[in-house]
N, C-alpha and C positions, 0 to 999 in steps of 0.2 A: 676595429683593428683586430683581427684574427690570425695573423700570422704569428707565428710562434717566432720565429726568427727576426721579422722588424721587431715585437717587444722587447726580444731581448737586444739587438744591435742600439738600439734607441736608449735602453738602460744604460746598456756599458757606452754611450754616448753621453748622455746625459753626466754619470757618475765622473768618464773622464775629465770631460769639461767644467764640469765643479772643481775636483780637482787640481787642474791643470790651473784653472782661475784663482785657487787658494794658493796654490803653489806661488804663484808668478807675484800675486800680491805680499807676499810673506816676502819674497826676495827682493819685491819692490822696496818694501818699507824698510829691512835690515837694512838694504843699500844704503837707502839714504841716508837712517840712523849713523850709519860708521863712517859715511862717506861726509858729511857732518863733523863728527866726529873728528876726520883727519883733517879739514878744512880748518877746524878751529885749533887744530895743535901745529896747521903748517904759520897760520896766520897769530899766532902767539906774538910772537916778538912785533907785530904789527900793531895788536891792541893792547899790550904795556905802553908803546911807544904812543899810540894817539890817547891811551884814556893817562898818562903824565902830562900829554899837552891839555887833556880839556881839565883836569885840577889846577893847572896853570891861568887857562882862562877863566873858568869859574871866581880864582882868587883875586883875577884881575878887575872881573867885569861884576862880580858877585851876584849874576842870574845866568842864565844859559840865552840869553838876547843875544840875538846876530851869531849864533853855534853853527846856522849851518852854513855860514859863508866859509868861517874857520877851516869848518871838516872838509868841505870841495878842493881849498886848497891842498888839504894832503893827499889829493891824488897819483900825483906822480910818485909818491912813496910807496902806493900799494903795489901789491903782489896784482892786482887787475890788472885788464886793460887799460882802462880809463877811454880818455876820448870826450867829447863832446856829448855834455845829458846824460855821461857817465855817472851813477849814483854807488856807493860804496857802498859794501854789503852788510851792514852793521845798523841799527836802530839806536838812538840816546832816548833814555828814559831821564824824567827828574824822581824827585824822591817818592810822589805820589805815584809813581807807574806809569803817567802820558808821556806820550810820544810827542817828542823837543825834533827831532829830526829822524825821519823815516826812509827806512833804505829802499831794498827792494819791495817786502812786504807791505809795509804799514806806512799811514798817514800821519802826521802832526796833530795832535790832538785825542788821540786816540788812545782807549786807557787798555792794558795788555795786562793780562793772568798773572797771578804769581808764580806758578809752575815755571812760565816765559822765564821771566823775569829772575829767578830763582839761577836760570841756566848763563846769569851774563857775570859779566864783570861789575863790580861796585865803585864805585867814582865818591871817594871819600878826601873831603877836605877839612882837617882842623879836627878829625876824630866820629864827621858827621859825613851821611851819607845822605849826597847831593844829589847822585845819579846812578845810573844803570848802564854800560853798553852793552848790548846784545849782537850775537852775530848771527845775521840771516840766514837762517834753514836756505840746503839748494835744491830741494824738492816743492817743485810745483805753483813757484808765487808767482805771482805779475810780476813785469821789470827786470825779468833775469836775464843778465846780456847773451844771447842765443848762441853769440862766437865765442864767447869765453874756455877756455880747455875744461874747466866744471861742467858747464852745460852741454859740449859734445859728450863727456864722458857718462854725464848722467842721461844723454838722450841712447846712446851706443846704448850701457845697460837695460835701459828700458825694453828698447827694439830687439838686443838680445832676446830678453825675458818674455818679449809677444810670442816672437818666433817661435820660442822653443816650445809656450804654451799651447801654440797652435798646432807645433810639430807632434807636442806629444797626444792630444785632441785625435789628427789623423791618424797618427798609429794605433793608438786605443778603439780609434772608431774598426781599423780592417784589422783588429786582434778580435775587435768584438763581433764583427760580421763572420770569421773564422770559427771562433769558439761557438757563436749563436747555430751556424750548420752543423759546426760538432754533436752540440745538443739534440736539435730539431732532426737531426737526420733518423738517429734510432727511434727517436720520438714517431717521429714518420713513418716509420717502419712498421711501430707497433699497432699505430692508427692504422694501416692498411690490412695488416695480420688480423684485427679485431673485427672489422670486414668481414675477411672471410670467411672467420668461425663463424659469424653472426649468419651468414650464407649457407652455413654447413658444410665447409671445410676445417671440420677440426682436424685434429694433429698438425697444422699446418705451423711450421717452425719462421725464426726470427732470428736473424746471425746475431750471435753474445759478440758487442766488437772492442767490451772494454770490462774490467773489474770492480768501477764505480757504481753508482746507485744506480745508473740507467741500465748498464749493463746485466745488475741483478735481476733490476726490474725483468727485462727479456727474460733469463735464465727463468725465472718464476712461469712469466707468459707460456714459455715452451712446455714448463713442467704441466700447466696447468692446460695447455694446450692438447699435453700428451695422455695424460688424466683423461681428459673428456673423451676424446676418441676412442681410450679402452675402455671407459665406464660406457658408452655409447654401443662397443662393439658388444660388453657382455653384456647389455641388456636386453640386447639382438638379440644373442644366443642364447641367452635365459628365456625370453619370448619363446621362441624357438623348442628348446628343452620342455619347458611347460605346456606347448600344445603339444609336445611329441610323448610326454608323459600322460598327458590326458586323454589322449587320440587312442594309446590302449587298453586301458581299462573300459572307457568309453566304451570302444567295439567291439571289447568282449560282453559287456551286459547289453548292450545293443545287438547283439546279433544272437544273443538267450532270447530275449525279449522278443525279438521278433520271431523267432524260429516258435515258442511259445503259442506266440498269437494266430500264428498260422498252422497252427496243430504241427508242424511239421517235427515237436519235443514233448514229449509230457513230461511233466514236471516231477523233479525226485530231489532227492537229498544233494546226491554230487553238484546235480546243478545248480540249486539253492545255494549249496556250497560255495563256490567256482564264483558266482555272481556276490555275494558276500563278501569275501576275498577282495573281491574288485572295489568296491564299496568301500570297505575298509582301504584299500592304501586309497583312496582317493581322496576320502575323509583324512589321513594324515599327511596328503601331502599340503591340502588344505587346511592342517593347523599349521605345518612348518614354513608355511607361505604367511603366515598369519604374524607367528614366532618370529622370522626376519624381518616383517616390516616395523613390527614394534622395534625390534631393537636399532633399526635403522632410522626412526624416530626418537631414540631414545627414553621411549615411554616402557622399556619393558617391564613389569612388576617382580620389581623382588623383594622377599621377605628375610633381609640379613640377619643373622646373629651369631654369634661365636660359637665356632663347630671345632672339635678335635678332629683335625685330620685324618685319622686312623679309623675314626668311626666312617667317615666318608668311605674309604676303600673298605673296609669290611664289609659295606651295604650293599656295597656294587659289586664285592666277588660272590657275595651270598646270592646275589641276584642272576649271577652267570654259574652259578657252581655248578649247575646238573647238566646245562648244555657241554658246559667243559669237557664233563666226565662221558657223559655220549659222544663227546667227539675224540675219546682220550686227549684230552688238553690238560696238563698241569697248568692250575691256577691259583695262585697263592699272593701270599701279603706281608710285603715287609715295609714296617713303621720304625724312624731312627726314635730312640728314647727324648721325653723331657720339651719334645716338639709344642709350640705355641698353639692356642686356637686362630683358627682365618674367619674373619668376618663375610661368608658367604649366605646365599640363600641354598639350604644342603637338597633340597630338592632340584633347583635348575643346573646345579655342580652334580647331582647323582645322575642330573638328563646326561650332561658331558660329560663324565666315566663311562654312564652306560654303553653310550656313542662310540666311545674309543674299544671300551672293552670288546663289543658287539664286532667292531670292524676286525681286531685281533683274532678273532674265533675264525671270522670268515677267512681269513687267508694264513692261520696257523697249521699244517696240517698236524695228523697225528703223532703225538708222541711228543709233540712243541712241550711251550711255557710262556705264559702269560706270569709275567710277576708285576704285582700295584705296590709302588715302597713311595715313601714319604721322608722328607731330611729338611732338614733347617739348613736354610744359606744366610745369606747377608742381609738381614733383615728381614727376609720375607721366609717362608713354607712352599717346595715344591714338590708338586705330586706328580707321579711317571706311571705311565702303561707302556711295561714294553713285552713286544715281543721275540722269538727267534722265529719270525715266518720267511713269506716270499719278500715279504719287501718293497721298497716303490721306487720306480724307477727314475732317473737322477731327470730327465726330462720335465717329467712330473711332478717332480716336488715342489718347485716355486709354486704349482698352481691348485696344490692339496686341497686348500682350504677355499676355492672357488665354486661359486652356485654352480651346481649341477655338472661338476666338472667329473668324469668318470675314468680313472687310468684307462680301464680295460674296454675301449669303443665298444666290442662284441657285446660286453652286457649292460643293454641300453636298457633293459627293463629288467629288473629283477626282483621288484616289489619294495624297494627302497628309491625314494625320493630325491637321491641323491644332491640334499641338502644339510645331512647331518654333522659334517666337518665344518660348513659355514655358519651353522647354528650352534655349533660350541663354541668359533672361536666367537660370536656374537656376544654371548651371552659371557666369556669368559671376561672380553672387552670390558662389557658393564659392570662389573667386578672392579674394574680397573685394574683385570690382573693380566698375563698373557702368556703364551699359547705357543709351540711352537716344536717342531717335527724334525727328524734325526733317521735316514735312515738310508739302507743300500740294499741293492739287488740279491737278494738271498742271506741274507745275513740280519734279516729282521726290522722293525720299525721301533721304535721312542718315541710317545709323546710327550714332553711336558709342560703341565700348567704353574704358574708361578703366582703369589697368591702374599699383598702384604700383611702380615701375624696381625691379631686384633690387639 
């Protein structure tokens, strides 16, 4: 059985029809219970009136011998039909509980519950209890007159109660064959979607058709649907970016090399130089390649301890102070008083200053300001590199912090890896602290990192 929709149709089958069965039984039984009930409060003045005549006979005949010829006679008295093999609905008990003359249910001889017996009338002569009458339950015995106005009513009620059992069974069954498509449909949906991706059509969406769990469900699908297709696309273009990073430096000491080997250069300092150079970013793009996969592993090694914030920024303007000042840059450092230590590793937090700081210089021009200031917020310590440069422009911004992502296309090589925004916010991340960029078309950038106090 594999279909999602007979399991479920079949459940809510199943569940109605128990239902519907409990049901009809529960109203079965009260019926009769009350219906009972009123049989014995219409027939009242009927078993005062027979159970005086059988303390009469009892007095007469002093056993209950010959009772049931007595009680046949009072037929034409009852509220019955009567008739021919007409038997009255009513049971005599003697005092030990057998059955002296039996109605519809029960036989002569036959010894009956106290509970029964509990439910009848007492036939007490001279202060002593000689008998019992009972009056016949009209659910369900042998002998019940079938024309009697009881027996259609209690057969009516029954038939009613099939009916409506059955009727509610059908409804239940095409609410549940209803509901079961309800379900199975998006279900459906998502089984074919998962296809696809599985085929390699990610991004491929799934209509959200409701706000219940199914419907989440989808909304996630899509999310993660949409996920994959951009993590899919930058990893293209990271591929991409990285042979195109390595394709240059490559061809510059490849085409030393060769020129070398075929006398066609003799070898000197510039060009030892030049190929050096080359070597070197090559070697750094290959740790920062290194650097994001651990941190994308979550393996990456830090050496935490409680650091004064202000000593962080002093290390890193100290460390840009001379480029500054050759590029006239004012570079300076403001720390709010009384600031918490952060539990960071001050080495991989001095890597990301250095990052931010280093990127600030390159697009501040002369006569800027690079300020590092530090302040307590809500709980945590945030430290800001801002500057008044060019700026990034409003396109660009969501995608700052992506692998090799570069505002300015023209400078595709510039001897920077263009991986050091994604490797701060990496490394920021691992901190468990974060990261995040402020900034407009000429009027400067803001980074700050946010960092919870030790």
């Amino acid at each position: 059985m594999r279909s999602l929709v007979l399991k479920l149709t079949l459940a809510f089958l199943v569940v109605s029809t128990l239902g519907a069965v409990l049901v009809a039984l529960l109203v079965n039984w009260q019926t009769q219970r009350q219906f009972d009930q009123l049989v014995y409060n219409l027939y009242q003045d009927e078993l005062d009136t027979l159970s005086s005549q059988l303390v009469a006979y009892y007095q007469q005949v002093g056993s209950w011998q010959g009772i049931e010829a007595v009680v046949i006679l009072q037929q034409d008295n009852w509220r019955g039909h009567g008739g021919p093999g007409y038997r009255l609905p009513v049971t005599l008990l003697d005092a030990d509980r057998t059955v002296v003359y039996g109605g519809w249910q029960h036989e002569p001889g036959e010894q009956l519950s106290r509970r029964l017996v509990n439910n009848g009338t007492p036939i007490e002569v001279d202060g002593e209890t000689v008998g019992w009458l009972v009056l016949d339950s009209f659910g369900g015995q042998s002998g019940f007159p079938s024309d009697s106005p009881e027996a259609r009513f209690l057969v009516n009620v029954n038939r009613a109660t099939i009916y409506s059992a059955l009727g509610a069974a059908v409804v239940a069954l095409l609410l549940g064959v209803l509901l079961a498509r309800t379900i199975s449909h998006p279900v459906s949906e998502l089984e074919a979607a998962t296809q696809l991706v599985a085929q390699g059509q990610l991004g491929h969406q799934v209509p959200v058709r409701s706000q219940d769990e199914i419907g989440q469900l989808a909304a996630s699908f899509n999310q993660m649907s949409a996920d994959l297709a951009r993590a899919t696309e930058l990893r293209r273009q990271m591929t991409a970016d990285i042979a195109h990073d390595l394709r240059t430096p490559l061809s510059v000491v490849k085409g030393y090399t060769e020129a070398l080997d075929e006398g066609k250069l003799q070898g000197g300092e510039e060009i030892y130089r030049a190929m050096h150079q080359q070597v070197q970013y090559l070697t750094r793009l290959v740790e920062d390649l290194r650097t994001l996969s651990l941190a994308d592993a979550g393996q990456l090694p830090l050496r935490r301890q409680p650091v004064d914030p202000g000593v962080l920024l002093e290390h890193s303007a100290l460390a840009y102070m001379a480029q500054a000042a050759q590029q006239n840059v004012a570079l300076r450092v403001e720390v709010a008083p009384d600031l918490p230590a952060v539990d960071v590793d001050p080495d991989r937090i001095g890597q990301v200053l250095g990052n931010l700081v280093s990127n600030a210089l390159r697009y501040t021009p002369a006569g800027g300001e690079i300020v590092l200031s530090a302040e307590n917020g809500r709980q945590a310590v945030t430290l800001k590199v801002q500057d008044n440069g060019s700026g990034i422009a409003t396109e660009d911004l969501p995608h700052i912090f992506d692998r090799f992502y570069r505002a300015d296309k023209s400078r595709s090589y510039n001897g920077e890896s263009g991986l050091g925004l994604a490797i701060a916010r990496s490394i920021v991340e691992a901190h468990n602290g974060r990261i995040a960029v402020a900034s407009a078309p000429a009027q400067g950038t803001t980074f700050t990192l946010t960092f919870v106090g030790a």
